[in-house]
Steps between C-alpha positions, in 0.01 A plus 500: 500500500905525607557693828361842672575794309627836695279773355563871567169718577515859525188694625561844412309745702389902403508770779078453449549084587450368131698212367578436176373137338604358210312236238661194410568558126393214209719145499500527878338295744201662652524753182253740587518495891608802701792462705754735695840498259793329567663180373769217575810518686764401256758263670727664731293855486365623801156575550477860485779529193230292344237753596722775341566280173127408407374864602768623268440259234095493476409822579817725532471527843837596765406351809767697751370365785197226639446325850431122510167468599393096502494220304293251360477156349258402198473182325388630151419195250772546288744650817607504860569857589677645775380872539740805634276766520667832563327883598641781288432895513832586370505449138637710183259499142140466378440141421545415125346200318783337432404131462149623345331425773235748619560656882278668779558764780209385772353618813263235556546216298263516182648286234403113450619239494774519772776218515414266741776560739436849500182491659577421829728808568257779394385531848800470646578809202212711653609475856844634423324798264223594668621365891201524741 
């Protein structure tokens, strides 16, 4: 394993508080696991360009605008990951399939198995959605 890789996270919220998920497609690790989309920062991209980029590019997605919301470090076996999770409601296009991979608008969070470092901020999710 070389270095922590910058990932970009986007969490994109409905008016009704669902967020979309994506599954890891075949010949990926965790193939199979449900994860909000995103992807790596290439070298001297910043985060949210990044955000725009793999929105666009696996499920022709415009991102116009997202807030940072926190970040998280995972040690996956075959990675180090540095996650930039970011909160979007302002977003143009239906998601489209573009990397085969099979996607999911959810309320409460149905679909199994979840990536590991996903788990943790589900809670976190509902508070923001659904705040006390």
């Amino acid at each position: 394993m070389s270095g922590i890789v910058d990932v970009a996270v986007g969490v994109l919220i409905k008016p009704n508080g669902d967020v979309l998920l994506g599954q890891r497609p075949q010949g990926k690790p965790y193939a199979g696991y449900w994860e909000f989309p995103g992807g790596k920062v290439d070298p001297g991209e910043t985060i949210f360009a990044a955000l725009q980029r793999e929105f666009m590019e696996e499920l022709g997605l415009t991102i116009h605008s997202a807030e940072e919301w926190c970040g998280v470090e995972y040690v996956y076996p075959h990675a180090h990951v540095r996650l930039h999770f970011y909160l979007s409601r302002d977003w143009q296009g239906e998601p489209q399939s573009l990397e085969g991979q099979a996607f999911a608008w959810q309320g409460t969070v149905g679909v199994e198995p979840l990536l590991p470092a996903t788990i943790p901020l589900l809670g976190w999710l509902d508070e923001l959605r659904y705040p006390a």
